[in-house]
MARBA-3410 file (N, C-alpha, C, O; in Angstrom, 1 decimal):
119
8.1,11.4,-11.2,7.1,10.8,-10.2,7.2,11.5,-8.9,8.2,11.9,-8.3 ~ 5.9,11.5,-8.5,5.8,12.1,-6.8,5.6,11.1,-6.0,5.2,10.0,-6.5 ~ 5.9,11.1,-4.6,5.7,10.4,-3.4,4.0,9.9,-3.7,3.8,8.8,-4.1 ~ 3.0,10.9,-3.5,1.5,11.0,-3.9,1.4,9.9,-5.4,0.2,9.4,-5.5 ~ 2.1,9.6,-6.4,1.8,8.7,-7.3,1.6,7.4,-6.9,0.8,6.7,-7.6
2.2,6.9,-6.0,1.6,5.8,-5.3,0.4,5.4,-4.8,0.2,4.2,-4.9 ~ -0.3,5.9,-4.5,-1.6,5.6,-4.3,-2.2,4.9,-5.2,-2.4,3.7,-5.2 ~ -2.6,6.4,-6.8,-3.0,5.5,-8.0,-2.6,4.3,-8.3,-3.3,3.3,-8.5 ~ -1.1,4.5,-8.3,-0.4,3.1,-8.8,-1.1,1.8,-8.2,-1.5,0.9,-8.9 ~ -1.2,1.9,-6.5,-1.5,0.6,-5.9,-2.8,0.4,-6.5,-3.1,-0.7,-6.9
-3.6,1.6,-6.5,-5.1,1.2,-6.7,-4.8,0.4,-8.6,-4.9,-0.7,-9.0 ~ -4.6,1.2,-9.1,-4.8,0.7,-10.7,-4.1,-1.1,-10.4,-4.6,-2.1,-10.7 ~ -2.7,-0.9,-9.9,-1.8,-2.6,-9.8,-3.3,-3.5,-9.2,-4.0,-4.2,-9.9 ~ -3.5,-3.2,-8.0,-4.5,-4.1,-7.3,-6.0,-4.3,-7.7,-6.7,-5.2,-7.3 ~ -6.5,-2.7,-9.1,-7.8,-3.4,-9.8,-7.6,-4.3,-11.2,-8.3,-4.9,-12.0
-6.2,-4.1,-11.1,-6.2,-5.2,-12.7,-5.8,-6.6,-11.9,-5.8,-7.6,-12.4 ~ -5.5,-6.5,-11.0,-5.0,-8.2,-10.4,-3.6,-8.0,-10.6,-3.0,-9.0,-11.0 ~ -2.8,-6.8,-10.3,-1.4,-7.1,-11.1,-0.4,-7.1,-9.6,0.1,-6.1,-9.2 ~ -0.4,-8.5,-8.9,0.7,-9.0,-7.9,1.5,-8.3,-8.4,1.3,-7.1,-8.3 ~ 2.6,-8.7,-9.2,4.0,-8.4,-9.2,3.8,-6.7,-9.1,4.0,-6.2,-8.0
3.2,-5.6,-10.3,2.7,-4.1,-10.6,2.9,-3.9,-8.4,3.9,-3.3,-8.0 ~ 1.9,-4.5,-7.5,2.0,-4.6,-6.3,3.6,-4.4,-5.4,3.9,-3.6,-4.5 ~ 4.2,-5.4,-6.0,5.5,-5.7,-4.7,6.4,-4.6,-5.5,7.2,-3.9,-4.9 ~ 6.2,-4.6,-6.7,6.8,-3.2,-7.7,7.5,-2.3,-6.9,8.7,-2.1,-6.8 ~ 6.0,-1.9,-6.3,6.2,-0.6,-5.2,6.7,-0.4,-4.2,6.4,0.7,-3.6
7.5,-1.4,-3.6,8.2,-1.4,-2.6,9.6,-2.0,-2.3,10.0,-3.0,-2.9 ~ 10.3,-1.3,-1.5,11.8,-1.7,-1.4,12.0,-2.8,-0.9,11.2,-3.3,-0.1 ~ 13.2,-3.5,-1.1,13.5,-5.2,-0.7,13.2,-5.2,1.1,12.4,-5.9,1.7 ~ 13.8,-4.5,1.5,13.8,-5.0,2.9,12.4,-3.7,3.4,12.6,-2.9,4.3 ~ 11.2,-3.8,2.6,9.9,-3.0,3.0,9.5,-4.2,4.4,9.9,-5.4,4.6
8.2,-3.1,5.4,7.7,-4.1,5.9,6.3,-3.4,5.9,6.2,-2.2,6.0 ~ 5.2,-4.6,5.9,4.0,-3.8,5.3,3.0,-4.6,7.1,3.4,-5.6,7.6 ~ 1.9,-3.8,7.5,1.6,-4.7,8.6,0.0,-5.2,7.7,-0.6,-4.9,6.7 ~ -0.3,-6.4,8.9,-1.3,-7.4,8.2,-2.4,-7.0,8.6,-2.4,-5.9,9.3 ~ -4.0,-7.7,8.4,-4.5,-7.5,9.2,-4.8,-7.6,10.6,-5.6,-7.0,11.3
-3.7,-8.7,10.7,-3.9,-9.1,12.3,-2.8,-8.2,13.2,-2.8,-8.3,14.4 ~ -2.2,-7.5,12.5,-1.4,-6.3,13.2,0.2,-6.7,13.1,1.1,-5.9,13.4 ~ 0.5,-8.4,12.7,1.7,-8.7,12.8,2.4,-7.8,11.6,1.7,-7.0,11.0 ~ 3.8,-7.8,11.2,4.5,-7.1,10.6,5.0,-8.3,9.3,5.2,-9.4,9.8 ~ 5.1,-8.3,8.1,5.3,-9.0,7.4,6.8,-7.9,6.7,6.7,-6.7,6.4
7.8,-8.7,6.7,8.5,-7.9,6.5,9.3,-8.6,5.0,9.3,-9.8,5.0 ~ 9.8,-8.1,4.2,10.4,-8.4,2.8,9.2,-8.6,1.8,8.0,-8.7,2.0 ~ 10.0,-8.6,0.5,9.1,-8.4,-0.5,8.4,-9.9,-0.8,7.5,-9.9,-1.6 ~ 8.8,-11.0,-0.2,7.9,-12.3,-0.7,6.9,-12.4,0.5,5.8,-12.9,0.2 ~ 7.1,-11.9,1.7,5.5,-11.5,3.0,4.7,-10.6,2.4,3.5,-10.6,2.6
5.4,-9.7,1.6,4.5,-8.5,1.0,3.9,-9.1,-0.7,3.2,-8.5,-1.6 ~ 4.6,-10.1,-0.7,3.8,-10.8,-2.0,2.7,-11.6,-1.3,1.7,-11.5,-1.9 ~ 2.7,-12.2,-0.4,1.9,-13.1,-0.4,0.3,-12.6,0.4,-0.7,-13.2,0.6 ~ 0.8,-10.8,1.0,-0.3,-10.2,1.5,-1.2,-9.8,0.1,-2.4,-9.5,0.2 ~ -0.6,-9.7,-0.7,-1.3,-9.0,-2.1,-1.7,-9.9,-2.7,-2.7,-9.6,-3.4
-1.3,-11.1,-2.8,-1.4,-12.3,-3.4,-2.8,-12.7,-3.0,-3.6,-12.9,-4.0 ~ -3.2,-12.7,-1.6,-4.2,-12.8,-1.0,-5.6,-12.0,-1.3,-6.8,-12.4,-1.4 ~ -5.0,-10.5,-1.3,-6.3,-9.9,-1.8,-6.6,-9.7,-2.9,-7.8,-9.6,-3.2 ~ -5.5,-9.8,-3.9,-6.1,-10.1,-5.2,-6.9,-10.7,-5.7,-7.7,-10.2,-6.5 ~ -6.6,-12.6,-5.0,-7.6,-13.8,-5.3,-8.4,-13.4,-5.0,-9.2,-13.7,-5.9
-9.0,-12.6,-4.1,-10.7,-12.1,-3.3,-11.4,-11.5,-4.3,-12.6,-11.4,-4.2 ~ -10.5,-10.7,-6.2,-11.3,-10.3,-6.6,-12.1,-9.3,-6.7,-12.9,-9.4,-7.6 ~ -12.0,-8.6,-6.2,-12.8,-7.3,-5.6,-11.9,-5.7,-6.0,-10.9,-5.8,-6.7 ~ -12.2,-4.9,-5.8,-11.7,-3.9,-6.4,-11.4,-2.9,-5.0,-11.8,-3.2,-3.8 ~ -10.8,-1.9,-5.4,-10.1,-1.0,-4.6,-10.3,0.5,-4.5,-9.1,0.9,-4.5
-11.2,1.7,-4.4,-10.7,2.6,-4.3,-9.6,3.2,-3.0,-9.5,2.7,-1.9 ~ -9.0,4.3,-3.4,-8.3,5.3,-3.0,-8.6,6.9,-2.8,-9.1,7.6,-3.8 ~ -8.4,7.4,-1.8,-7.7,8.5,-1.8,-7.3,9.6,-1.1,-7.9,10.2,-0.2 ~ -6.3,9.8,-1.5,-5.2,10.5,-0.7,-5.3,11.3,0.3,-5.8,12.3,-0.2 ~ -5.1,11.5,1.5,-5.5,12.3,2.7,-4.3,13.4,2.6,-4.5,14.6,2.6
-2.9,12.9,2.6,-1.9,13.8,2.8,-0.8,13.0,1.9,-0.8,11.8,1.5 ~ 0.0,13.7,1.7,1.4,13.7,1.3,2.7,14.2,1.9,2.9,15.2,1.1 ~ 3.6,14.2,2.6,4.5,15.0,3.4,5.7,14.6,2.9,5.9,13.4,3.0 ~ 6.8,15.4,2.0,8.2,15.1,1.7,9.0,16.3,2.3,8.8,17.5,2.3 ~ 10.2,15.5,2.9,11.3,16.3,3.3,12.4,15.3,2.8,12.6,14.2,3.3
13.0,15.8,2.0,14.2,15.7,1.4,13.7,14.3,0.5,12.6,14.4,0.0 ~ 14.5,13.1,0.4,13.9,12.1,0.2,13.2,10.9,0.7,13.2,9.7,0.3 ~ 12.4,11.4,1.6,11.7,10.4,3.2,10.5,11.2,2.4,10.6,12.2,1.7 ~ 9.4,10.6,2.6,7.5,11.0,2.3,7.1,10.1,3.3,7.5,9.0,3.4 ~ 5.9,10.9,4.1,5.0,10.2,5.1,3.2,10.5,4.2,2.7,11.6,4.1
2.8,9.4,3.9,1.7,9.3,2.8,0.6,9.0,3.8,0.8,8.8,5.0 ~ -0.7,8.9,3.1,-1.6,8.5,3.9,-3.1,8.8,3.0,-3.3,9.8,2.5 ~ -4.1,7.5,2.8,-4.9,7.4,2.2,-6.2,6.4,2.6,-6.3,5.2,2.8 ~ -7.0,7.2,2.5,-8.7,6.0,2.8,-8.8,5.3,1.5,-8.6,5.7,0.3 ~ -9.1,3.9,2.2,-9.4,3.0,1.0,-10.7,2.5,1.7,-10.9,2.4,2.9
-11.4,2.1,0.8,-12.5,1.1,0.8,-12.4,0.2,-0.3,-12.2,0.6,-1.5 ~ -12.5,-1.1,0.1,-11.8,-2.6,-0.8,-13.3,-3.4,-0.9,-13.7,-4.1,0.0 ~ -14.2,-3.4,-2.3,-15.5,-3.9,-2.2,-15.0,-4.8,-3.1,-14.3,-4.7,-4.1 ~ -16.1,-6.3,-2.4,-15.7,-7.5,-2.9,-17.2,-8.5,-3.0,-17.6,-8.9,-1.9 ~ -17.9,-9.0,-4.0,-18.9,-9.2,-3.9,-20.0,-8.2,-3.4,-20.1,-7.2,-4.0
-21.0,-8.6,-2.0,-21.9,-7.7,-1.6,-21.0,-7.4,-0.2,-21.6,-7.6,0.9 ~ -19.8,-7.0,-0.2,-19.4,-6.7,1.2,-18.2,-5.4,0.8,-17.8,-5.0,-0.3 ~ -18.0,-4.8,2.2,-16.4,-3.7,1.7,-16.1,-3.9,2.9,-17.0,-4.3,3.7 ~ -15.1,-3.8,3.2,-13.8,-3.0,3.9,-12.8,-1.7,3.9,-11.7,-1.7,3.3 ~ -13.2,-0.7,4.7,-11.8,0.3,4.4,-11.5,0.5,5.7,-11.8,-0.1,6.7
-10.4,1.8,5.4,-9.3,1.9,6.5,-8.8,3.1,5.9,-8.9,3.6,4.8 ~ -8.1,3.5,6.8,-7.0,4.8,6.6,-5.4,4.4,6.9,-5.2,3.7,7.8 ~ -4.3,4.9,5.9,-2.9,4.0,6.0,-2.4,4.8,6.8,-2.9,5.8,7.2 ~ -1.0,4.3,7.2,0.1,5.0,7.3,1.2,4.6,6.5,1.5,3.5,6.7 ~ 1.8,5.2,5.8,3.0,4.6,4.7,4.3,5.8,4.7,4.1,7.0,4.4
5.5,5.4,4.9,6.7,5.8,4.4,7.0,6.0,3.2,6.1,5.4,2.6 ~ 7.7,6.4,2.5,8.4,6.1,1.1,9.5,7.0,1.0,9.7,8.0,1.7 ~ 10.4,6.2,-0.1,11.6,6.6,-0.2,11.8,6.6,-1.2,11.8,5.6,-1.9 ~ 12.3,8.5,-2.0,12.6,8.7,-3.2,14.3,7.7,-3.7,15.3,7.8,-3.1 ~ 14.1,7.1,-4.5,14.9,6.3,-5.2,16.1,7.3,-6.3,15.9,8.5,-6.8
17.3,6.3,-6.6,18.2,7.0,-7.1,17.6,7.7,-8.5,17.9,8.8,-9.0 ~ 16.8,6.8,-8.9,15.8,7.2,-10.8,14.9,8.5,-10.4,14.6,9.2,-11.3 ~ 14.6,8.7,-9.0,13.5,9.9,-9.2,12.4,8.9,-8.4,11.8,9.3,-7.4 ~ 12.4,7.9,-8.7,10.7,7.2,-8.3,10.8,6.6,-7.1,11.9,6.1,-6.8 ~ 9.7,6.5,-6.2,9.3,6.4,-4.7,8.8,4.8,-4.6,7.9,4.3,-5.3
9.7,4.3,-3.5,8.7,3.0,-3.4,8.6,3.0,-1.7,9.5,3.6,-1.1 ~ 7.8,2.4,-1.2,6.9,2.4,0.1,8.1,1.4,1.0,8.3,0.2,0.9 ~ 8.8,2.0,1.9,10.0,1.6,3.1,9.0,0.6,4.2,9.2,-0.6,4.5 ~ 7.6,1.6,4.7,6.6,1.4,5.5,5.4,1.4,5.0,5.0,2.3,4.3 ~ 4.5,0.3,5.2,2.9,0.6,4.8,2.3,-0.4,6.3,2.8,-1.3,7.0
1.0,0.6,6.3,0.3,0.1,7.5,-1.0,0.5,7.1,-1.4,1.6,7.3 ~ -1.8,-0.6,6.4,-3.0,-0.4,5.8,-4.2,0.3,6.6,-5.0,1.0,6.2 ~ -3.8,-0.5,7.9,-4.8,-0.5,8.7,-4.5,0.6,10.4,-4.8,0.4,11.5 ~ -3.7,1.9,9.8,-3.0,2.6,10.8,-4.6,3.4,11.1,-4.6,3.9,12.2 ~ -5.4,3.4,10.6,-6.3,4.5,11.7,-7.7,3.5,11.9,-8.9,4.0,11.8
-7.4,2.0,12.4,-8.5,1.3,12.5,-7.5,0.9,13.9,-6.2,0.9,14.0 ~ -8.8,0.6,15.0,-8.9,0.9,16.3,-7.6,-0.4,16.6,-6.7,-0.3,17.5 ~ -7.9,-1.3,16.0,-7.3,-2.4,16.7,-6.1,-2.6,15.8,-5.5,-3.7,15.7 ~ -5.9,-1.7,15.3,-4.2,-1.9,14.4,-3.4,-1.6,15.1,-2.2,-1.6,14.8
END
């Protein structure tokens, strides 16, 4: 697995509805920011932000802007647009990740909404 596999992952976890596939991806003490800019930090704040957009239903693409690894630290970064009924939402992230003892990467930092004005 690469740092860059996460992306897919979130998008495929978050168009099948799959919460748990979601918090998967991230380390126990992750902190992910909301939309209101506060910081939700641990994997049951970061359940209950996914939790949320899932019920909404709507689907997700991605894709990848950059990938940056040096040693086992990755600085990621990806446009999404999140279409839900007759409406969307996107944004550009900012995300950390951290290669794991198995090889595979889960997200230390996510900030969905790092290149929208008021994040």
């Amino acid at each position: 697995m690469q740092a860059g596999d996460l992306h897919p992952r979130v998008q495929a976890a978050l168009n099948d509805g799959d919460v748990d596939g979601l918090v998967g991806l991230y380390e126990p003490d992750a902190r992910m920011v909301r939309d209101d800019g506060s910081v939700a930090e641990g994997l049951d704040a970061i359940r209950d932000i996914w939790a949320g957009l899932v019920a909404l239903g709507g689907q997700i693409s991605m894709t990848t802007r950059y990938v940056v690894e040096t040693g086992d630290t990755a600085l990621l970064s990806n446009s999404w647009t999140f279409e839900v009924e007759d409406t969307s939402f996107s944004g550009v992230t900012a995300e950390v990740a951290r290669r794991q003892a198995d090889g595979s990467w889960l997200y230390l930092i996510d900030n969905p909404y790092a290149g929208n004005e008021d994040a």
